[in-house]
C-alpha positions, 0 to 999 in steps of 0.5 A: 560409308562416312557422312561429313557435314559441311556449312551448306551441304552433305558430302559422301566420303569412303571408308578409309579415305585420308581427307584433309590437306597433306602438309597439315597432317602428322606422320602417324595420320598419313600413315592411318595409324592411331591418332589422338592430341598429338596429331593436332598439336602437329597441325597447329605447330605446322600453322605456327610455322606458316604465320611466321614464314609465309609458307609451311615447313613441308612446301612442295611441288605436289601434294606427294612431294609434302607427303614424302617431306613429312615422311622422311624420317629426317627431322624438318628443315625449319628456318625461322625469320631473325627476331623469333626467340630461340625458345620459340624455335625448340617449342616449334620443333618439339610441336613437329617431332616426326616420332609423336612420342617425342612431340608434346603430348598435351596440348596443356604442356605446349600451352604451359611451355608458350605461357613461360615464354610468353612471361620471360619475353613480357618480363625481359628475363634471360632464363626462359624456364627458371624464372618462370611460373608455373601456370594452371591451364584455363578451364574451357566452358563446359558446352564449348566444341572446341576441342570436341572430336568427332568420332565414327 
């Protein structure tokens, strides 16, 4: 049995159980397939998603109902409120490709690509990868759990 720690207390989980909240988890995830980066970039591209809408791209009735949305093999029905760059809406869609070999497959190629936007929007460039730089990643300290999975 799996033992998860949580601010003040203890909680027992069964082995194999999925935990989480459904409509921030990946396809490969909620089917118990193999997981890695890809799986966060998912959840965070479906957090992006909620800051700028209001609500997630996987909203249902139910907790099944966002799972059966996140299943369809149909690509996402994402809409985006009218001021958000075109280019913003491609990096989000490729953060939340159903197939994870079509999603990025760093977290470092996502950072990269928000960076150019990033630049040709401060810049009021008209071609978002042309006149961009290319950017070195920022190195995180070497005692920082940000990134750290646990693994059992």
């Amino acid at each position: 049995m799996a033992v998860e720690r949580c601010v003040d207390q203890v909680v027992q989980t069964d082995p194999g159980k999925v935990m989480g909240t459904a409509k921030y988890m990946s396809p490969e995830q909620l089917r118990k397939t193999h997981v890695d980066e890809r799986t966060d970039i998912w959840s965070l591209g479906v957090v992006l998603y909620e800051m700028l809408n209001g609500f997630t791209p996987f909203e249902a009735r139910s907790r099944n109902d966002s799972i059966a949305l996140i299943l369809k093999p149909e690509p996402a029905q994402l809409t985006f409120p009218e001021k958000v760059p075109p280019q913003f809406h491609e990096i989000l869609k490729k953060a939340l490709e159903k197939d994870c070999t079509q999603r990025y497959q760093t977290v470092t190629k996502l950072r990269a690509d928000l960076s150019k936007l990033k630049w040709k929007l401060d810049h009021n460039e008209e071609s978002y990868v042309a006149s961009s730089p290319e950017l070195e990643p920022v190195p995180l300290p070497q005692d920082s759990a940000i990134f750290t999975r646990f693994k059992s």
